[in-house]
TORNU-947027 format. One record per atom (N, C-alpha, C, O): residue number from 0; residue in three letters; chain; atom name; x, y, z. Coordinates in steps of 0.001 Angstrom, whole numbers. Layout:
<pts>
{seq = NUM type = ala mol = A atom = CA x = X y = Y z = Z}
...
</pts>
This chain:
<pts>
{seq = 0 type = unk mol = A atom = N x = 837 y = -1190 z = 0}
{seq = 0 type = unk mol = A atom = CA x = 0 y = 0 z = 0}
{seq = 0 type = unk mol = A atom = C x = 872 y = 1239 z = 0}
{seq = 0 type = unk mol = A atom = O x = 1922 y = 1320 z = 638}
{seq = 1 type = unk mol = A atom = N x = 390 y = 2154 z = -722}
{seq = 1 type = unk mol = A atom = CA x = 961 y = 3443 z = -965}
{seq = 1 type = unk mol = A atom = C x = 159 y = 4672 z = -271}
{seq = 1 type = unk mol = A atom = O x = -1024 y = 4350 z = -162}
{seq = 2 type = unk mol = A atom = N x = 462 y = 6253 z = 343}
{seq = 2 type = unk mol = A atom = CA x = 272 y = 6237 z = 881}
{seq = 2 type = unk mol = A atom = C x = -50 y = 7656 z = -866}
{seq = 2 type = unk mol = A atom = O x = 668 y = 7723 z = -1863}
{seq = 3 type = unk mol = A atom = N x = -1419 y = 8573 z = -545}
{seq = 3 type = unk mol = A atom = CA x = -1286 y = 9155 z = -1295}
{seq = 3 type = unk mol = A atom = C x = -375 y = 9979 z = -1534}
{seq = 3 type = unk mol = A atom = O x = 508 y = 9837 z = -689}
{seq = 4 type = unk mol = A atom = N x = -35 y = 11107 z = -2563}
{seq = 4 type = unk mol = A atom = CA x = 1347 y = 11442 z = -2808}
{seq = 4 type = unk mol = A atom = C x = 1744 y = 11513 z = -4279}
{seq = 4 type = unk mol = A atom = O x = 1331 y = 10796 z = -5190}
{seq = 5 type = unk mol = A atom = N x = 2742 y = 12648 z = -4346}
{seq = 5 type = unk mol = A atom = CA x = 3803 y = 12862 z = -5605}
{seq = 5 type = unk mol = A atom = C x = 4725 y = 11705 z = -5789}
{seq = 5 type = unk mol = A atom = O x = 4995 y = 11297 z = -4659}
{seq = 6 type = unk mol = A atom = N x = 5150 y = 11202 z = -6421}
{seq = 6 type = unk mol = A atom = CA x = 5565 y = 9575 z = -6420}
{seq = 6 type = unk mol = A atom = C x = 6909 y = 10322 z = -7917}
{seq = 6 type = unk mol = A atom = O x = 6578 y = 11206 z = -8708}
{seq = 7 type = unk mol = A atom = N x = 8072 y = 9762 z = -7901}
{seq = 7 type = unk mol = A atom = CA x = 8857 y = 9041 z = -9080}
{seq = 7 type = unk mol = A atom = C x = 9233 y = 7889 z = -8862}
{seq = 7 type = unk mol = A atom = O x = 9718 y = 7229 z = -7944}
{seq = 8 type = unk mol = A atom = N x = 8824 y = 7742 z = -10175}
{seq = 8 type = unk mol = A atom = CA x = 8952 y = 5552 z = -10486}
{seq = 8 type = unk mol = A atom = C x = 10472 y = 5639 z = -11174}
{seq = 8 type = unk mol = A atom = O x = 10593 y = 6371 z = -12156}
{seq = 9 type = unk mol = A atom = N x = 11335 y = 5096 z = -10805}
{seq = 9 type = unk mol = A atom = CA x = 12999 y = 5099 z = -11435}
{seq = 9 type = unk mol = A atom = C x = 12794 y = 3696 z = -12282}
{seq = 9 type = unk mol = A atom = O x = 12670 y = 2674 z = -11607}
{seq = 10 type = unk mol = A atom = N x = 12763 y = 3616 z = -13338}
{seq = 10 type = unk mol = A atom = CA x = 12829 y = 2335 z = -13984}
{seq = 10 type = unk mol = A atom = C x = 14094 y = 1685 z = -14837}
{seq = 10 type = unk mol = A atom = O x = 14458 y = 2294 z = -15843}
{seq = 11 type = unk mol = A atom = N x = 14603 y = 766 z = -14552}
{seq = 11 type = unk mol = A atom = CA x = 15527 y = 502 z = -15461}
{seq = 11 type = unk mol = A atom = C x = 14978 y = -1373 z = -16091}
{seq = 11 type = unk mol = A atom = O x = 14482 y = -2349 z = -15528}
{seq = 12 type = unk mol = A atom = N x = 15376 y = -1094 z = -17336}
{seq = 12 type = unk mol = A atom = CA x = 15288 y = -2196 z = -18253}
{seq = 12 type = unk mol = A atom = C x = 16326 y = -2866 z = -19092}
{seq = 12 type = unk mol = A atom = O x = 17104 y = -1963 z = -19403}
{seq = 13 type = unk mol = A atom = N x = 16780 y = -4114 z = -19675}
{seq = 13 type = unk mol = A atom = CA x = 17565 y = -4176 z = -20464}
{seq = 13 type = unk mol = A atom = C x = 17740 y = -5895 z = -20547}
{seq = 13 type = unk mol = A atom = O x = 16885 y = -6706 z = -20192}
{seq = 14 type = unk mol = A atom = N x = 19037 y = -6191 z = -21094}
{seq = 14 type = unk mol = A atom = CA x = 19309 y = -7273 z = -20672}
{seq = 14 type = unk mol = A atom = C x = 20527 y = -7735 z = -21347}
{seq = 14 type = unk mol = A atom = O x = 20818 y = -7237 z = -22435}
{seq = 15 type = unk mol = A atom = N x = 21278 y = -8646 z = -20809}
{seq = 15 type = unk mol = A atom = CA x = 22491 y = -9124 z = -21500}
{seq = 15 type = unk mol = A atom = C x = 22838 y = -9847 z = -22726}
{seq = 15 type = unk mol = A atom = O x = 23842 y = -9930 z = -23434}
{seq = 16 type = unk mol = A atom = N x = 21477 y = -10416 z = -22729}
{seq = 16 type = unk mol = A atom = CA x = 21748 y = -11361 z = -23651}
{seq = 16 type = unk mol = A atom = C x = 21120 y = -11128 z = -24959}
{seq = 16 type = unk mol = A atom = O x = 21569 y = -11317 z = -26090}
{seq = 17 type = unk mol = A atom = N x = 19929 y = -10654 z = -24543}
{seq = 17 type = unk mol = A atom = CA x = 19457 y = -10286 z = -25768}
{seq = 17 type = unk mol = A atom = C x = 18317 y = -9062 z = -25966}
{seq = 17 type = unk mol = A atom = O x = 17784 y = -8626 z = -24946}
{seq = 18 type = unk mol = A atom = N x = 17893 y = -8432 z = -27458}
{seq = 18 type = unk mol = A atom = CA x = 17078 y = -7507 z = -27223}
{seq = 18 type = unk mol = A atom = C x = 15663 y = -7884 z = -26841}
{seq = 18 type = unk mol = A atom = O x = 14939 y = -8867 z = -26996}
{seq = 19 type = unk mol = A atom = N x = 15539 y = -6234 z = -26057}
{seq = 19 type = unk mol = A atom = CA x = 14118 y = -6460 z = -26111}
{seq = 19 type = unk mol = A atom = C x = 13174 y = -5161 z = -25873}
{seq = 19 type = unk mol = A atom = O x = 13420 y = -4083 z = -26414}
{seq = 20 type = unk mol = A atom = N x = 12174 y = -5349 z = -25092}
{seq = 20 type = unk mol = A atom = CA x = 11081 y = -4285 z = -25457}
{seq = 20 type = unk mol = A atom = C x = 10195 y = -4211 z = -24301}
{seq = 20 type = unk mol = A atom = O x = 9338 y = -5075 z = -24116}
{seq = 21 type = unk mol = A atom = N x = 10388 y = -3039 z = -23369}
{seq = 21 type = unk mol = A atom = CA x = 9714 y = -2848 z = -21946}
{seq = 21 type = unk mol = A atom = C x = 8655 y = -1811 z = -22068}
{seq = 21 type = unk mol = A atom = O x = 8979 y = -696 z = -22477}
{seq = 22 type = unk mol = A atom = N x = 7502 y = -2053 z = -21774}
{seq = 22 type = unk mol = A atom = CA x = 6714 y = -1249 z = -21776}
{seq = 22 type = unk mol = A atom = C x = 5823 y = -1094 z = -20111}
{seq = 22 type = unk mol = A atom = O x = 5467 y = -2047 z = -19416}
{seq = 23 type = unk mol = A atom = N x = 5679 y = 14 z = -19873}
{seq = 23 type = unk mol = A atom = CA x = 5369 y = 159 z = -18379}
{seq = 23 type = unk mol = A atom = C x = 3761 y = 854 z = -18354}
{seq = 23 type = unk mol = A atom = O x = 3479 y = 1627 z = -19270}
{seq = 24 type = unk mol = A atom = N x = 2901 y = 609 z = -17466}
{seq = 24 type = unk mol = A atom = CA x = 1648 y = 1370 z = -18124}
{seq = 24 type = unk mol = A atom = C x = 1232 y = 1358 z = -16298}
{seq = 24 type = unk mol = A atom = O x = 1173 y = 334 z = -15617}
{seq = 25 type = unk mol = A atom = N x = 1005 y = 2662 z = -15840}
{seq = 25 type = unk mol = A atom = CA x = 313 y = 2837 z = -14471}
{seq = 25 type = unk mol = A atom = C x = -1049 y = 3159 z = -14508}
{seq = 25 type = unk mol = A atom = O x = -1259 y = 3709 z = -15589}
{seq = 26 type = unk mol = A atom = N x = -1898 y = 3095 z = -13960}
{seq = 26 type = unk mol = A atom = CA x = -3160 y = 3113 z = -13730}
{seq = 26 type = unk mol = A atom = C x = -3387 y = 4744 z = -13757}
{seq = 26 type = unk mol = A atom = O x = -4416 y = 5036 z = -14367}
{seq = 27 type = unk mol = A atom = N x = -2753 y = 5730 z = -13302}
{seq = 27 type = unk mol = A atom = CA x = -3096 y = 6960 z = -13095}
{seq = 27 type = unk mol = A atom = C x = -2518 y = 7794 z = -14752}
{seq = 27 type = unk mol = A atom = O x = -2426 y = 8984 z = -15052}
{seq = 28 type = unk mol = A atom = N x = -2201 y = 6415 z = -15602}
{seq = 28 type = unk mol = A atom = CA x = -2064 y = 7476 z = -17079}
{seq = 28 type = unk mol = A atom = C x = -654 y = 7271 z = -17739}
{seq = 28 type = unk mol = A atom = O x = -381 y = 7045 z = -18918}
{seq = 29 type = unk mol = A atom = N x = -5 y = 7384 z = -16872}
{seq = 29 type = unk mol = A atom = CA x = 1541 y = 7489 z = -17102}
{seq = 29 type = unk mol = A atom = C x = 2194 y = 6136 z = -18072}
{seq = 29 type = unk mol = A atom = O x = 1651 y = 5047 z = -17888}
{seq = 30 type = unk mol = A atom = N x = 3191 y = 6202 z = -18954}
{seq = 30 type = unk mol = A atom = CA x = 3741 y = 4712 z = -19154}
{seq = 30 type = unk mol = A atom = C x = 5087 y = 5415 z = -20120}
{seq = 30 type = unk mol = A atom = O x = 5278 y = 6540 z = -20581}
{seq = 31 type = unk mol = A atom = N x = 5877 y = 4111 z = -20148}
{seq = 31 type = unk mol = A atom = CA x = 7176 y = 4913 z = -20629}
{seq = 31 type = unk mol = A atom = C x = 7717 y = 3150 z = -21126}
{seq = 31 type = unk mol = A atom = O x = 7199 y = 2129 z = -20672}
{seq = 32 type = unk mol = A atom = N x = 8817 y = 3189 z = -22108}
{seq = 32 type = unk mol = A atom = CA x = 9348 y = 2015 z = -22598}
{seq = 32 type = unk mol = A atom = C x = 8874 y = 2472 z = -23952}
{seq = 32 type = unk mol = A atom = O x = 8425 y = 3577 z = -24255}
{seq = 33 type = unk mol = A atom = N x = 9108 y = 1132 z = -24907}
{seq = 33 type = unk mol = A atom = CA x = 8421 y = 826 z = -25803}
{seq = 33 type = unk mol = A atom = C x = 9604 y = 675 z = -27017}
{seq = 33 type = unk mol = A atom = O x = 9417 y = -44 z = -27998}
{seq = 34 type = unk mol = A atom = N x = 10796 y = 1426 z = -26815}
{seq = 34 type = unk mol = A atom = CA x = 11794 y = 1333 z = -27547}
{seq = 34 type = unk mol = A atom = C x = 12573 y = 16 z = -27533}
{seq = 34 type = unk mol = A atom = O x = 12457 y = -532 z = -26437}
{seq = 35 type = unk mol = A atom = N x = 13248 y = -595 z = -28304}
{seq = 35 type = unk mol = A atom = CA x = 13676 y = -1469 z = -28478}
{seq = 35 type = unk mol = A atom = C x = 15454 y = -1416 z = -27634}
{seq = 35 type = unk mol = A atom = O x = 16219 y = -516 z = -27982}
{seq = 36 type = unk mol = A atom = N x = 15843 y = -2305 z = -26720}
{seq = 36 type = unk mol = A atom = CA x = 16856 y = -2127 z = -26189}
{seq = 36 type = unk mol = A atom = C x = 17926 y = -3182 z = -26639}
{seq = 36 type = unk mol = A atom = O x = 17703 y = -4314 z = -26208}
{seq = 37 type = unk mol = A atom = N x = 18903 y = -3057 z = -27322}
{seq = 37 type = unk mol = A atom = CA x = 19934 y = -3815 z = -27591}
{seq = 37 type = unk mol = A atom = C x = 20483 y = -4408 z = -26845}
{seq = 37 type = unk mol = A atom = O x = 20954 y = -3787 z = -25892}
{seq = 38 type = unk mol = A atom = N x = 20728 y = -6213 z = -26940}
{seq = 38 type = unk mol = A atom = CA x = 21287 y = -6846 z = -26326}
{seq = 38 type = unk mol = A atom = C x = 22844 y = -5987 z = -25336}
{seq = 38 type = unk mol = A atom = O x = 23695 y = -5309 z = -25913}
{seq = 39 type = unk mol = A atom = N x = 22840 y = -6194 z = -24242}
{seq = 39 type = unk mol = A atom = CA x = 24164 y = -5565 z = -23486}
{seq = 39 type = unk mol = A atom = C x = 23557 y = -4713 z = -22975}
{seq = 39 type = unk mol = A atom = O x = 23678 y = -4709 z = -21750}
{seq = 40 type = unk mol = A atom = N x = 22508 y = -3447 z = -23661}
{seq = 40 type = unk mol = A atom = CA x = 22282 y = -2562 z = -23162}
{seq = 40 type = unk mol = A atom = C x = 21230 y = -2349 z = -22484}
{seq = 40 type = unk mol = A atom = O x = 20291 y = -3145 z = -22458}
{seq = 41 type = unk mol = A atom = N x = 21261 y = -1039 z = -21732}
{seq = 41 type = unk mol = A atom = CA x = 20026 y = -1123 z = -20224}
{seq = 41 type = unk mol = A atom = C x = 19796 y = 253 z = -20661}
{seq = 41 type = unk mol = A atom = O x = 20686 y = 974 z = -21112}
{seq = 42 type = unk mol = A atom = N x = 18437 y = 630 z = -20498}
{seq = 42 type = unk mol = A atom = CA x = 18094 y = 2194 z = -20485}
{seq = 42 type = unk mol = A atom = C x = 17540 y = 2452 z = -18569}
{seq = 42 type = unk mol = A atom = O x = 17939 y = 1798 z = -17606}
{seq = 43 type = unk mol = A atom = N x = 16923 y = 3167 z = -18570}
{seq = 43 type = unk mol = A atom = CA x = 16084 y = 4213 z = -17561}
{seq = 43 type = unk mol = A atom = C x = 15204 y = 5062 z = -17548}
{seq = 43 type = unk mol = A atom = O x = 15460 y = 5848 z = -18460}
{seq = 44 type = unk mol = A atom = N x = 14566 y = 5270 z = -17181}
{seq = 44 type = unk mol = A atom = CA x = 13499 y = 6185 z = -17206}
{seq = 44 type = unk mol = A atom = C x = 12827 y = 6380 z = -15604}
{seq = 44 type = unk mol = A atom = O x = 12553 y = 5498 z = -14791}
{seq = 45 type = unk mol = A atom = N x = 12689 y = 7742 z = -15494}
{seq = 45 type = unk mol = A atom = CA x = 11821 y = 8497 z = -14003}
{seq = 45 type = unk mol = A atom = C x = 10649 y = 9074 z = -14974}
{seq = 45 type = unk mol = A atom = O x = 10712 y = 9861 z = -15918}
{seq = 46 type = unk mol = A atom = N x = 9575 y = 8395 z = -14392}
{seq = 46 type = unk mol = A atom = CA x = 8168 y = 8539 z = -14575}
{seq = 46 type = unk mol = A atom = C x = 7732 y = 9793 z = -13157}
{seq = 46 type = unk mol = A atom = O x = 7676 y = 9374 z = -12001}
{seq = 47 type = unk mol = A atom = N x = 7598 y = 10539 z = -13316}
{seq = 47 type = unk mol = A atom = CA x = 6302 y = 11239 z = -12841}
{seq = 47 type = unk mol = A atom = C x = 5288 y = 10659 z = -12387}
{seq = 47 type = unk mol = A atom = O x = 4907 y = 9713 z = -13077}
{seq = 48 type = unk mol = A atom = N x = 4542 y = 10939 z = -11221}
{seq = 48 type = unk mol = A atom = CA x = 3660 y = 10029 z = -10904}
{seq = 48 type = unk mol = A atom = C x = 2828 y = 10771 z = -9589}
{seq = 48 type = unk mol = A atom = O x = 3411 y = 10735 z = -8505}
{seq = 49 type = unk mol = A atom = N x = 1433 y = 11467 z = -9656}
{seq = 49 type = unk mol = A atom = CA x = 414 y = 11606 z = -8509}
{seq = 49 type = unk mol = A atom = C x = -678 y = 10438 z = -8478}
{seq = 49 type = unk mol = A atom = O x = -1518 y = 10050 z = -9291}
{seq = 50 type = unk mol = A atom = N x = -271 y = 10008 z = -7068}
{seq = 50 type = unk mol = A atom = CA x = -1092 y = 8444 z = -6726}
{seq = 50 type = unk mol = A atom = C x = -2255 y = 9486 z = -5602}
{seq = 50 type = unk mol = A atom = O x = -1737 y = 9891 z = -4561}
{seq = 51 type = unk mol = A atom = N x = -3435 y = 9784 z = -5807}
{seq = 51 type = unk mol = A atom = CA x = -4374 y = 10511 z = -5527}
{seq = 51 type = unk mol = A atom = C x = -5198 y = 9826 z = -4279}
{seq = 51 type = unk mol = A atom = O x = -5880 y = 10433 z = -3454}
{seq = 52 type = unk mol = A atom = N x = -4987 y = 8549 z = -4342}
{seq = 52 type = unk mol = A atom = CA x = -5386 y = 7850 z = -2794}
{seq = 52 type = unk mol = A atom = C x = -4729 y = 6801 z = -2299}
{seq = 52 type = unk mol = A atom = O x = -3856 y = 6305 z = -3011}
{seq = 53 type = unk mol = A atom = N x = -4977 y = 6268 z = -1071}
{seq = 53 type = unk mol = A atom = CA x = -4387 y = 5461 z = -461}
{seq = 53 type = unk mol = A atom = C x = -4228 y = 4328 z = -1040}
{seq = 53 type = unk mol = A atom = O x = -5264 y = 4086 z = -1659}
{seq = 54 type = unk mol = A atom = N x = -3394 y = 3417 z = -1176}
{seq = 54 type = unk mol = A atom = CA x = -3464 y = 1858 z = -1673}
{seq = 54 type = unk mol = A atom = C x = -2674 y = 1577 z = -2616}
{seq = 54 type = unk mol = A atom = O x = -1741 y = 2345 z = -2847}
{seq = 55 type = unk mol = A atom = N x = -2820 y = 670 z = -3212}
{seq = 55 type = unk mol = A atom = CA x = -1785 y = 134 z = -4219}
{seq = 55 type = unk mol = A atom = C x = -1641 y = 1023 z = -5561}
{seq = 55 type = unk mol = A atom = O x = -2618 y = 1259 z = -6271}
{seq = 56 type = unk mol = A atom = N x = -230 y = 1538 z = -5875}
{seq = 56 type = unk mol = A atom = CA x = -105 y = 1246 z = -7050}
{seq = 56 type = unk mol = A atom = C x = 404 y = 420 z = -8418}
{seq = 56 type = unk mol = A atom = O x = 1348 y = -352 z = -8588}
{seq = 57 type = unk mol = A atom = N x = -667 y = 936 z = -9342}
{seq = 57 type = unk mol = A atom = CA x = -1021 y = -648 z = -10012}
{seq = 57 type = unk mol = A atom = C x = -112 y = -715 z = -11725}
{seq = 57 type = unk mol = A atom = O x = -351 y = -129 z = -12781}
{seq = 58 type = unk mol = A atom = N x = 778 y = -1536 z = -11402}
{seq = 58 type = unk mol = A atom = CA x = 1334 y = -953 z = -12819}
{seq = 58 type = unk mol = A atom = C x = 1234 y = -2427 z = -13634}
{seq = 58 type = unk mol = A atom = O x = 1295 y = -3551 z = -13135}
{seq = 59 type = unk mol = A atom = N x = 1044 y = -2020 z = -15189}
{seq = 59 type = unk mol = A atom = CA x = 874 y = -3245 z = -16247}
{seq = 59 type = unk mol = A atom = C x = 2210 y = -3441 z = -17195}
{seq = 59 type = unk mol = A atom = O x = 2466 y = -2469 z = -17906}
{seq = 60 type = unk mol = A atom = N x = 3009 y = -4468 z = -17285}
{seq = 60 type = unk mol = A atom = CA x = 4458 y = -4619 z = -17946}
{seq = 60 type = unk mol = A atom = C x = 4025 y = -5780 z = -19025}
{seq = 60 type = unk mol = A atom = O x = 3698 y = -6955 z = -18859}
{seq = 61 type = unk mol = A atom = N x = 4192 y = -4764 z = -20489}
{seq = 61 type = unk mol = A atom = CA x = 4035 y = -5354 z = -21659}
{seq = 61 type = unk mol = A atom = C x = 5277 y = -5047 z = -22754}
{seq = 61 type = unk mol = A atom = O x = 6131 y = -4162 z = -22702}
{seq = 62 type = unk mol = A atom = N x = 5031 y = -6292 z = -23953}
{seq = 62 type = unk mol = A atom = CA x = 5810 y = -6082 z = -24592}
{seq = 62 type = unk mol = A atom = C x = 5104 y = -5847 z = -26202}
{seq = 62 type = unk mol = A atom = O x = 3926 y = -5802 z = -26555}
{seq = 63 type = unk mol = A atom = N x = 6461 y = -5716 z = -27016}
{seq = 63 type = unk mol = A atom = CA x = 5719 y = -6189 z = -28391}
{seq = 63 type = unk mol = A atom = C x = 5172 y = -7130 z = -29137}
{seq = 63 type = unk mol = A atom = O x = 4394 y = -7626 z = -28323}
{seq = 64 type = unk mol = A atom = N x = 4970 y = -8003 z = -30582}
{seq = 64 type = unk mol = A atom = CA x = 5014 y = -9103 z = -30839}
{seq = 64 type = unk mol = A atom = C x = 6614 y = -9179 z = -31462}
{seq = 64 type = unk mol = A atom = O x = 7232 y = -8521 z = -32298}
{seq = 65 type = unk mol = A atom = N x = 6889 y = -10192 z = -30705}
{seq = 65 type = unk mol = A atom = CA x = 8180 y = -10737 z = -32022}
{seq = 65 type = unk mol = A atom = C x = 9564 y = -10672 z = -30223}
{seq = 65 type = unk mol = A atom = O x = 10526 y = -11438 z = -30160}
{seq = 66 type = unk mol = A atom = N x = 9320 y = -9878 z = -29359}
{seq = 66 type = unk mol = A atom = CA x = 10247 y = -9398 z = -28469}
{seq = 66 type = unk mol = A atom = C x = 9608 y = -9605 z = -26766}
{seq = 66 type = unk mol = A atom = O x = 8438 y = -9523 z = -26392}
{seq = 67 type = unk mol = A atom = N x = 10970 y = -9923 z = -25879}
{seq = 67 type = unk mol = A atom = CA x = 10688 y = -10312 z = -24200}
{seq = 67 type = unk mol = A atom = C x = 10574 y = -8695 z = -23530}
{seq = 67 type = unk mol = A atom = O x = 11397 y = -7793 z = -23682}
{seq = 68 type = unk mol = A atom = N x = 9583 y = -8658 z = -22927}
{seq = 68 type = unk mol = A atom = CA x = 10115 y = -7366 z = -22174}
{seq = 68 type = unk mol = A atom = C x = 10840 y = -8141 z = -20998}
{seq = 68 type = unk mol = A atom = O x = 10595 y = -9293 z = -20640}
{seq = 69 type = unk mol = A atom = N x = 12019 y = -7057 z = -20338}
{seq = 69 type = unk mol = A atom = CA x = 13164 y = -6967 z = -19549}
{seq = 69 type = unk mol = A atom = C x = 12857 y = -6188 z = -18015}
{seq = 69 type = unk mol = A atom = O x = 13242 y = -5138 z = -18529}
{seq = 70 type = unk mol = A atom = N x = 12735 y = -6041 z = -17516}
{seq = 70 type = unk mol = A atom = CA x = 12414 y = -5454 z = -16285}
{seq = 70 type = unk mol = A atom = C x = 12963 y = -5763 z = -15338}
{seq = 70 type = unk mol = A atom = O x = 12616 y = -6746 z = -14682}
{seq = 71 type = unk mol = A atom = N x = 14444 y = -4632 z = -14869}
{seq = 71 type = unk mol = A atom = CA x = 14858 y = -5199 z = -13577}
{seq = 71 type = unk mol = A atom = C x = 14792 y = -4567 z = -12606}
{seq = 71 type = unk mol = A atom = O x = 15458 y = -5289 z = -11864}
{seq = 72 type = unk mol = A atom = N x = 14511 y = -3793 z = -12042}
{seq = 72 type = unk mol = A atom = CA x = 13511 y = -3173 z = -11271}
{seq = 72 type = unk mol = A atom = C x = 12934 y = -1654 z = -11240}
{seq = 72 type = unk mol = A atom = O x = 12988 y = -896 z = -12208}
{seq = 73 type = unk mol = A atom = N x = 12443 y = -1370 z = -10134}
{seq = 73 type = unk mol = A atom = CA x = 11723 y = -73 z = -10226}
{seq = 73 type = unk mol = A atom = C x = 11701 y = 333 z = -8798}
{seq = 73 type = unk mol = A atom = O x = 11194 y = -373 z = -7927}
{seq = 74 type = unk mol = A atom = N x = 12203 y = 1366 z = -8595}
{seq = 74 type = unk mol = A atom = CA x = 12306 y = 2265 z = -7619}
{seq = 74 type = unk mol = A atom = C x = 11494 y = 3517 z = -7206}
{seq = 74 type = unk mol = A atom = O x = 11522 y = 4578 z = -7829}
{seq = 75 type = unk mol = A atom = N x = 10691 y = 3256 z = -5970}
{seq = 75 type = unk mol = A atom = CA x = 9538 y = 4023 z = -6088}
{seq = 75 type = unk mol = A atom = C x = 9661 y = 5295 z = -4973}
{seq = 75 type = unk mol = A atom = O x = 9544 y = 4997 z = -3784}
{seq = 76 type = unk mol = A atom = N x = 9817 y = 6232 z = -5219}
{seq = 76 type = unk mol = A atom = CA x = 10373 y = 7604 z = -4467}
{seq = 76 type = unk mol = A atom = C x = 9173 y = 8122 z = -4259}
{seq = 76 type = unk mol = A atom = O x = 8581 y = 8666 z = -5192}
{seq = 77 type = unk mol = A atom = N x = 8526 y = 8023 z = -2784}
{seq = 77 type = unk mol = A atom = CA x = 7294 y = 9376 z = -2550}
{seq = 77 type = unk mol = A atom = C x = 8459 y = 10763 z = -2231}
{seq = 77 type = unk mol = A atom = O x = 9420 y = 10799 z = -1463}
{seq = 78 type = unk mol = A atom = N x = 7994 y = 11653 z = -3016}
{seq = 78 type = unk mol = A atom = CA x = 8375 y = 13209 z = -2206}
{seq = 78 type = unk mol = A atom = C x = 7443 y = 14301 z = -1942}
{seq = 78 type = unk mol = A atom = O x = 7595 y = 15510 z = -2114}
{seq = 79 type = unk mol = A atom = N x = 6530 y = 13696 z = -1527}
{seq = 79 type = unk mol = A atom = CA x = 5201 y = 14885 z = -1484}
{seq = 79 type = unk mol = A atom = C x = 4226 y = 14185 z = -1165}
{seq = 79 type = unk mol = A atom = O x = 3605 y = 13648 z = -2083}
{seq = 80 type = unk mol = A atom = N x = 3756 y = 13957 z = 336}
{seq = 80 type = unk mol = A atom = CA x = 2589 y = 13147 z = 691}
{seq = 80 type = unk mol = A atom = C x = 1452 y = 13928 z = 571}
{seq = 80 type = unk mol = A atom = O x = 1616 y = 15075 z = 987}
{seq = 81 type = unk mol = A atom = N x = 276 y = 13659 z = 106}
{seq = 81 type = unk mol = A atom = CA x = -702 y = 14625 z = -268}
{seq = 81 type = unk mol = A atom = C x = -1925 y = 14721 z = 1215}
{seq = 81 type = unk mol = A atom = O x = -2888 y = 15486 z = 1172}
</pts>
């Protein structure tokens, strides 16, 4: 459970072995990925994020056809409890 609040989501994706394709989708709108990441390589992304009430937030991790999405984790920063 989350507590309401200004939220950044730190995301990093990638993978060693091979490419692929992270797509991130939050319930309050937000989503980021979708680019294709070359084997070896890892990207990042800080999502923006107002979670408007108490409780979970709910995020959906998709990919393309043809590609794995990669997801190694996500780091969730409140700085502004509402």
């Amino acid at each position: 459970d989350a507590p309401a609040g200004q939220y950044e989501l730190f995301v990093v994706s990638g993978d060693e072995g091979e490419d692929s394709v992270t797509i991130l989708n939050c319930d309050e709108g937000r989503h980021c990925g979708g680019e294709t990441i070359k084997a070896g390589s890892y990207q990042y992304k800080v999502i923006p994020l107002v979670h408007e009430n108490d409780g979970n937030i709910k995020l959906d991790i998709s990919t393309v056809a043809g590609k794995k999405w990669k997801l190694n984790y996500i780091l969730v920063n409140l700085y502004k409890q509402l």
